[in-house]
DSSP file (Angstrom, degrees, kcal/mol; ACC not computed):
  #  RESIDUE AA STRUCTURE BP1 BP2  ACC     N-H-->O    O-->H-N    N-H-->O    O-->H-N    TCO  KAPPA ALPHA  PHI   PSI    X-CA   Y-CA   Z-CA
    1    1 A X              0   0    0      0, 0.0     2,-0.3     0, 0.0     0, 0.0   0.000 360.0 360.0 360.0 146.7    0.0    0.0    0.0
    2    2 A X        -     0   0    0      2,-0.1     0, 0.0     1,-0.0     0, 0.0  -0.784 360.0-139.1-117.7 149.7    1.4    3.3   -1.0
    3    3 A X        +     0   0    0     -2,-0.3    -1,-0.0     2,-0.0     2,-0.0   0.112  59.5 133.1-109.4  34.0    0.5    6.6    1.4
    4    4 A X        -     0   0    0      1,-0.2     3,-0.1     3,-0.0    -2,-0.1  -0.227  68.5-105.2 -61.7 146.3    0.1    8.8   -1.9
    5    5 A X        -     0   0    0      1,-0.1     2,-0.2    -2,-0.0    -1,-0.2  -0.224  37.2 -96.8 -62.3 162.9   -3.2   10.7   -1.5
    6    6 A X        -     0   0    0     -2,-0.0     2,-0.4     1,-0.0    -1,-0.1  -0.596  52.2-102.9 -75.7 161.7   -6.8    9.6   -3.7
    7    7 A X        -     0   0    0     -2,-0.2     2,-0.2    -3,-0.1    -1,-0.0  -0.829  28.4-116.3 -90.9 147.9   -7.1   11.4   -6.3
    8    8 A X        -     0   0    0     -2,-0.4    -3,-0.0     1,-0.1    -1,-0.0  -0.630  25.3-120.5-106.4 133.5   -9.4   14.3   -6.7
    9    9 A X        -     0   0    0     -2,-0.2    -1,-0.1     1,-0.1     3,-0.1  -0.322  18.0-166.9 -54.6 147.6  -12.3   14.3   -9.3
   10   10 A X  S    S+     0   0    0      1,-0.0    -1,-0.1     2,-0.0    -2,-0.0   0.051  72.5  69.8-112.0  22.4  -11.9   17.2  -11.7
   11   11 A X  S    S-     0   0    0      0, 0.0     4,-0.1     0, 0.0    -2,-0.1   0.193  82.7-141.5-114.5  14.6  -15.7   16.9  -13.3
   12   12 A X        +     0   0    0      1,-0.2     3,-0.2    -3,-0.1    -2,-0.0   0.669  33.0 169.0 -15.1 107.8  -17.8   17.9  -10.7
   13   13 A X  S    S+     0   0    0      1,-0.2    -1,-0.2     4,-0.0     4,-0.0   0.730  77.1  55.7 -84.9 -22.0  -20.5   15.7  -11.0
   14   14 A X  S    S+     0   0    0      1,-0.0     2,-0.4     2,-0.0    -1,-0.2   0.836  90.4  97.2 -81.4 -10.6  -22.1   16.8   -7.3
   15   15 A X  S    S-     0   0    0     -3,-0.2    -1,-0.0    -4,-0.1     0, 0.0  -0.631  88.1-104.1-113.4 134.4  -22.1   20.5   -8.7
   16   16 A X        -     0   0    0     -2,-0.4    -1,-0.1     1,-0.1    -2,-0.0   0.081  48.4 -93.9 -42.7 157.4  -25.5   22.0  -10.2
   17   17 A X        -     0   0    0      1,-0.1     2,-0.1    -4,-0.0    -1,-0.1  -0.191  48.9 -88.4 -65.4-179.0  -25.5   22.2  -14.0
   18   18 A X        -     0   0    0      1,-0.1     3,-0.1     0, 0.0    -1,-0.1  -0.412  50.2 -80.1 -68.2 148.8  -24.5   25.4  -15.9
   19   19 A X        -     0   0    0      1,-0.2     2,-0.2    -2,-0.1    -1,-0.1   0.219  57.9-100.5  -2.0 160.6  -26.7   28.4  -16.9
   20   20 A X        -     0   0    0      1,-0.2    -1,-0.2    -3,-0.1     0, 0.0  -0.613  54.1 -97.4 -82.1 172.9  -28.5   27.4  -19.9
   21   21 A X        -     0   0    0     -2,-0.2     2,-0.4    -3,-0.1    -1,-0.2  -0.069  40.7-105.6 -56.1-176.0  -26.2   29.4  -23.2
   22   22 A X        -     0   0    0      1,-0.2     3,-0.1    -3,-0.1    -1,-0.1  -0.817  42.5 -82.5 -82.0 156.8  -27.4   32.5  -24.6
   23   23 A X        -     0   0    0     -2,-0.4     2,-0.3     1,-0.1    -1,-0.2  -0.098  52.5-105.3 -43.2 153.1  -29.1   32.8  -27.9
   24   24 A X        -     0   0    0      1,-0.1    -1,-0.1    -3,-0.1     3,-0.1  -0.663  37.5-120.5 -74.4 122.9  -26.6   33.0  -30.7
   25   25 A X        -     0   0    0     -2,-0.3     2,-0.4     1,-0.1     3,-0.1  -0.003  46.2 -76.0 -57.0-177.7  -26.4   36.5  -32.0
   26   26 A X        -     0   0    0      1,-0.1     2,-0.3    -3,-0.1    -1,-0.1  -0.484  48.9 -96.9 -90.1 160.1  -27.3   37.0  -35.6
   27   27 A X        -     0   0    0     -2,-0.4     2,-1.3    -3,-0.1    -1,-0.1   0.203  27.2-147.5 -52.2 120.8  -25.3   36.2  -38.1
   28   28 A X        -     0   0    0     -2,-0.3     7,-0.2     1,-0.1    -1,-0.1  -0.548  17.9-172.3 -93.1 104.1  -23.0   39.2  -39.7
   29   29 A X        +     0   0    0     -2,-1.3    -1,-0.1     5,-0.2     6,-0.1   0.718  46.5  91.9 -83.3 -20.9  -22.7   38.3  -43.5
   30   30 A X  S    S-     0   0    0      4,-0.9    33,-0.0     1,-0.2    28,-0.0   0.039  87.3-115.3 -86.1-158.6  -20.2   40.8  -45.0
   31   31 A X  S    S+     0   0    0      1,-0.2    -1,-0.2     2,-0.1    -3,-0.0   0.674 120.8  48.1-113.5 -20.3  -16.7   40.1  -45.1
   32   32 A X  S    S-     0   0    0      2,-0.1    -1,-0.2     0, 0.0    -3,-0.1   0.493 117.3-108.8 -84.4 -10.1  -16.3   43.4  -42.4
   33   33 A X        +     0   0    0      1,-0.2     2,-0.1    -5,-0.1    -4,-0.1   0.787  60.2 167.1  51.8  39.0  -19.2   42.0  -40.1
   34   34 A X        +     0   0    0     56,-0.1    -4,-0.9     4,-0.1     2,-0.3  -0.459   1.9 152.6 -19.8 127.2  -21.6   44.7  -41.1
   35   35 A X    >   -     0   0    0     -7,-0.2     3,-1.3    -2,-0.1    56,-0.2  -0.818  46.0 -55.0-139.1 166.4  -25.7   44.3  -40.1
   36   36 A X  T 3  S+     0   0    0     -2,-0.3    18,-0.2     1,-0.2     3,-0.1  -0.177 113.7  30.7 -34.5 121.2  -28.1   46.1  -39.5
   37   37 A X  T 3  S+     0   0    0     16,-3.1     2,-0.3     1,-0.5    -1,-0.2   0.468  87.2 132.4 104.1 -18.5  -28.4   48.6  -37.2
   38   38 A X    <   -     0   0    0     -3,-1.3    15,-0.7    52,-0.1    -1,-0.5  -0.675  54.3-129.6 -91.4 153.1  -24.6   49.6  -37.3
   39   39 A X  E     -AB  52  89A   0     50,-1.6    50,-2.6    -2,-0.3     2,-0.3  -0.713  36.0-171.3 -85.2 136.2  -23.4   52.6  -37.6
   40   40 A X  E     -AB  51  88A   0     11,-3.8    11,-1.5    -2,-0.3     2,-0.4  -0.953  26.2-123.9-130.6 160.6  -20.5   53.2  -40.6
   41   41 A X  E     -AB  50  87A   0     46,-2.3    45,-2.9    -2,-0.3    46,-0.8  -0.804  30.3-170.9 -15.3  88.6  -18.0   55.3  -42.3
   42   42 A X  E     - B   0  85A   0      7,-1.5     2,-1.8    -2,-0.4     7,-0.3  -0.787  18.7-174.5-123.0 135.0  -18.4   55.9  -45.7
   43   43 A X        +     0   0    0     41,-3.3     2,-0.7    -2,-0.6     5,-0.2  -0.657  15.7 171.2-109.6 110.5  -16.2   57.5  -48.3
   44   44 A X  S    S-     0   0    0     -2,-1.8    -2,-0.1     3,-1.6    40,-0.1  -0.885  72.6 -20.3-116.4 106.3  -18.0   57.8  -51.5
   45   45 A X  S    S-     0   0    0     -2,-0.7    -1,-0.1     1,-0.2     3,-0.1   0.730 124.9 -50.3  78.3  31.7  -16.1   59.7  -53.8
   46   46 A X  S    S+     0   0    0     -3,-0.2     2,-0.4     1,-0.2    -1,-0.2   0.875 114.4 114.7  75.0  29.2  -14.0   61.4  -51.7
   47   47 A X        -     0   0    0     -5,-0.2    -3,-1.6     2,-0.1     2,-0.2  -0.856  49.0-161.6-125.3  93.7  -17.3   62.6  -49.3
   48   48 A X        +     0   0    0     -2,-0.4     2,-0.3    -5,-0.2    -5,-0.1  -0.571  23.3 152.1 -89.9 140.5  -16.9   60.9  -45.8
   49   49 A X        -     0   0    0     -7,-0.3    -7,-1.5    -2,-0.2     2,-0.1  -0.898  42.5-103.7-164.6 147.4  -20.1   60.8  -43.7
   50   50 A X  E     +A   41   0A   0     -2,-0.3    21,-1.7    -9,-0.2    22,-0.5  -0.228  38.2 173.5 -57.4 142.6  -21.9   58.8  -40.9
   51   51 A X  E     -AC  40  70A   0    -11,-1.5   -11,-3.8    19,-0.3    19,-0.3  -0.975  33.3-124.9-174.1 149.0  -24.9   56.4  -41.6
   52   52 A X  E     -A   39   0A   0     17,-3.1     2,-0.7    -2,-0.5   -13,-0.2  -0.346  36.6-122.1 -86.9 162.3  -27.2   53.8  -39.9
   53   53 A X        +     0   0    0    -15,-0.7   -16,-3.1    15,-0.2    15,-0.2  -0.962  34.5 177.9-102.3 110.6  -27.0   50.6  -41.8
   54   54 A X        -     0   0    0     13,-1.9     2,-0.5    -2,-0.7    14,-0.2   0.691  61.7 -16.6-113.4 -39.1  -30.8   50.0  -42.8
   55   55 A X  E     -D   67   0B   0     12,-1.9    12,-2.7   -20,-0.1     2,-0.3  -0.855  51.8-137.3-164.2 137.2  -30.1   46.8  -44.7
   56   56 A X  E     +D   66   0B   0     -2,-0.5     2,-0.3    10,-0.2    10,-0.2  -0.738  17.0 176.6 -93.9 142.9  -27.8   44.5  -46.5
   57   57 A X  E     -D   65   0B   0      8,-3.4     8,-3.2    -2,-0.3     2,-0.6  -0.980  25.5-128.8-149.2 155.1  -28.2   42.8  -49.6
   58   58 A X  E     -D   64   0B   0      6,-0.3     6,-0.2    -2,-0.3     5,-0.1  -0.927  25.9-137.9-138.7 105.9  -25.5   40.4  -51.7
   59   59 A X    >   -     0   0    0      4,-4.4     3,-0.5    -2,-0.6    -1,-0.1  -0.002  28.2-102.7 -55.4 168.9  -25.1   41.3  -55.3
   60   60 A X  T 3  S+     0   0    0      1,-0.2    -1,-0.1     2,-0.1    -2,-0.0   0.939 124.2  63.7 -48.3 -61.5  -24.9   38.5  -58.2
   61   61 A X  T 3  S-     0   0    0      1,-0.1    -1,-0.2     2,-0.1     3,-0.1   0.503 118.3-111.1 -32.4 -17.4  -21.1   39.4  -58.0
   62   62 A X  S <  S+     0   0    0     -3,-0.5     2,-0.2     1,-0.3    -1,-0.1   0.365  81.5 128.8  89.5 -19.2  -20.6   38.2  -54.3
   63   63 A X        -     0   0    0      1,-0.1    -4,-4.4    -5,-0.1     2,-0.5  -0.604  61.1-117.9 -98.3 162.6  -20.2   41.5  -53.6
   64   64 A X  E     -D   58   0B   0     -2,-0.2    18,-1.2    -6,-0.2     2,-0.4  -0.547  21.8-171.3 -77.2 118.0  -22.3   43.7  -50.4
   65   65 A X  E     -DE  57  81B   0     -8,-3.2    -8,-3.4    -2,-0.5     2,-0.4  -0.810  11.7-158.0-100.3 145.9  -24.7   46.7  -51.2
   66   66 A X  E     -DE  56  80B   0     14,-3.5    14,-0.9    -2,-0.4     2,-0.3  -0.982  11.2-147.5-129.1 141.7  -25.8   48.4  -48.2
   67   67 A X  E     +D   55   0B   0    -12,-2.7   -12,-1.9    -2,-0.4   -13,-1.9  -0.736  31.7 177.5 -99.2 149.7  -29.0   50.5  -47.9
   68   68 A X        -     0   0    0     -2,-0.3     2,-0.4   -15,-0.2   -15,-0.2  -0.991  35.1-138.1-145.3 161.2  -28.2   53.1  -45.6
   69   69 A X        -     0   0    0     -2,-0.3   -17,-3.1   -17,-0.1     9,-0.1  -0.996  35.3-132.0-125.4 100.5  -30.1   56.7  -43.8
   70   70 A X  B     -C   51   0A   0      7,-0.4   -19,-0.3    -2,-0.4     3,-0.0  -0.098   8.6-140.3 -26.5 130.2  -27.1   59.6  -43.7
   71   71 A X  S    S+     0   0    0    -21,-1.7     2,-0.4   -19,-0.0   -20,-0.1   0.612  90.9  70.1 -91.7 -13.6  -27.4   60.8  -40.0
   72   72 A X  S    S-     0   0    0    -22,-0.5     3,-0.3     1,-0.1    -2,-0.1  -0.808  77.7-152.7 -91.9 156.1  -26.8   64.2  -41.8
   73   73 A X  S    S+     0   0    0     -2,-0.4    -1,-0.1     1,-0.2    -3,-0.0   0.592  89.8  70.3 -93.2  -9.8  -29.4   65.4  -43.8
   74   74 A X  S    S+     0   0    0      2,-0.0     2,-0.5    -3,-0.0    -1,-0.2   0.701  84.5  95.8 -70.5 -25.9  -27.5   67.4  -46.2
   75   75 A X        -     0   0    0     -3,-0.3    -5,-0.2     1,-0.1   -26,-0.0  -0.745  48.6-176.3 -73.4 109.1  -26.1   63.7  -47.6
   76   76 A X        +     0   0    0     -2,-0.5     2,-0.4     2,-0.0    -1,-0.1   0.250  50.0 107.9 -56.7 -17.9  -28.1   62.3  -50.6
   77   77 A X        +     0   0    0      1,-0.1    -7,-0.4   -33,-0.0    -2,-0.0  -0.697  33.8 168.4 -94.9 125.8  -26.2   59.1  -50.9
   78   78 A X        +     0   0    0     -2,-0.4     2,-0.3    -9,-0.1    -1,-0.1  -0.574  61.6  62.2-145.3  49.2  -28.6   56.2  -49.6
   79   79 A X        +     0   0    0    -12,-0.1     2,-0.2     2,-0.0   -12,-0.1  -0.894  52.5 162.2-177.0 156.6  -26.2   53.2  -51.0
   80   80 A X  E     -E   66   0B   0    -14,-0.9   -14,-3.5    -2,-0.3     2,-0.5  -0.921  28.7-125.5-178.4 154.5  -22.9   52.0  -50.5
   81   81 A X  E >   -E   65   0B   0     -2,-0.2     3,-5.3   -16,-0.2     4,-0.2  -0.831  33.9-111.8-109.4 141.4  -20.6   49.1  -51.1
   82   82 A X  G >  S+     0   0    0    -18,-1.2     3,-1.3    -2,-0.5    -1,-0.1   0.930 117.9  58.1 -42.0 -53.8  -18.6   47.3  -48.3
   83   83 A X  G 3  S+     0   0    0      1,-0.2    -1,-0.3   -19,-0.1    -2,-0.0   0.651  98.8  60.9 -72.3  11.8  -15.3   48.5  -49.7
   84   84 A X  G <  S+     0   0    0     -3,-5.3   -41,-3.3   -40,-0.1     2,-0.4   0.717  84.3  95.8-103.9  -4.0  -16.7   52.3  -49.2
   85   85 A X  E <   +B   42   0A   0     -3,-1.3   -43,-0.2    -4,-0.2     3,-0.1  -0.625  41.8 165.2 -88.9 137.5  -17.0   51.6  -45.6
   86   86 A X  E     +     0   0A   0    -45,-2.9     2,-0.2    -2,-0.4    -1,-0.2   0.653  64.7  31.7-116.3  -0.8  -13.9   52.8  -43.8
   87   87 A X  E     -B   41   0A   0    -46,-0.8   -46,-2.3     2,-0.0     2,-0.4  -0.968  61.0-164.8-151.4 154.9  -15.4   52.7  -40.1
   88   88 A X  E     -B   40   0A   0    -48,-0.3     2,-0.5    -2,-0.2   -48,-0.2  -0.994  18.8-179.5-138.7 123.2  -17.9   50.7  -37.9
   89   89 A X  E     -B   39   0A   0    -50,-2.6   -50,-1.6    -2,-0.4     2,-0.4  -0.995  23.6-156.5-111.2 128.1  -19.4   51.0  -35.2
   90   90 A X        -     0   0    0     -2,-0.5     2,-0.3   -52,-0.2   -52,-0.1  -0.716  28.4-100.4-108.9 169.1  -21.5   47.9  -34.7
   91   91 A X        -     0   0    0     -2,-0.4   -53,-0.1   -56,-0.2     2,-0.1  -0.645  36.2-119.6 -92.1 143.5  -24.7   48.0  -32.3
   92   92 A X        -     0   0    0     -2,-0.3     2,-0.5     1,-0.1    -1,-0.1  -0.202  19.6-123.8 -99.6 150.6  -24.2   46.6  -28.9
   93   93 A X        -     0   0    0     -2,-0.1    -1,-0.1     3,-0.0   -68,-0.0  -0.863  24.0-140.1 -85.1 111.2  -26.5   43.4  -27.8
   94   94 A X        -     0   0    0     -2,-0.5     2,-0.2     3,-0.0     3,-0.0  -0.383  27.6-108.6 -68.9-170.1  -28.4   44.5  -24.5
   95   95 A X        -     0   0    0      1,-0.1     2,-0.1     0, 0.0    -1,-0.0  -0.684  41.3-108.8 -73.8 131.1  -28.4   41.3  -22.0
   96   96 A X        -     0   0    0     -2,-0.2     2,-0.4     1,-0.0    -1,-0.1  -0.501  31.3-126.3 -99.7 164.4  -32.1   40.1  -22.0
   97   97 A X              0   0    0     -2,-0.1    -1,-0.0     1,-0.1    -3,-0.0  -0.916 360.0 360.0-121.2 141.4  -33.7   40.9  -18.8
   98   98 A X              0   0    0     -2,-0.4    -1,-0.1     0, 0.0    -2,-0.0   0.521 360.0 360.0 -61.9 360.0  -35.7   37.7  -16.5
C-alpha cells in the first residue's frame, strides 16, 4: 500500500448544471461584419459621412450593397458598397432581462 493521497475528481458531478447558453447573436454576413443597425464610415467619392446601416443585400457578384439613412441630412447618398466603408461601429447586444 502506498500513502500517496486519492485522487481528486476534476468533473464535478455533485455541482449544479451550468446556466443554460445564450441565444446565438445574428449572423453578420459581410466580409467586415456589417448588419443592421450599425453605424458606418463611408467614403463615397471622396465625401466621408456617418450612416445607420438599414439593410444588407448580396449582389450576383458576391459583392455587399448596403442601404443606408445619412445621419446628416444634407447627404443624398442612400447606397454603398462594403469597400466604401472605412469605419464601424456595430450595435451593442443588451443582455435580455428575466
Amino acid at each position: 500500500m502506498s500513502d500517496a493521497p486519492a485522487q481528486i475528481s476534476l468533473l464535478g458531478l455533485d455541482e449544479p448544471p451550468a446556466a443554460p447558453p445564450e441565444p446565438a447573436r445574428p449572423q453578420r454576413l459581410s466580409s467586415k461584419g456589417i448588419a443592421p443597425g450599425d453605424l458606418v464610415e463611408v467614403d463615397k467619392k471622396g465625401r466621408r459621412f456617418h450612416a445607420l446601416v438599414v439593410s444588407l443585400e448580396q449582389r450576383d457578384s458576391g459583392r455587399f450593397e448596403l442601404s443606408l439613412r445619412p445621419l446628416d441630412n444634407r447627404i443624398s447618398y442612400r447606397s454603398a458598397t462594403v469597400r466604401e466603408v472605412v469605419g464601424l461601429w456595430r450595435r451593442a447586444v443588451l443582455p435580455q432581462r428575466d
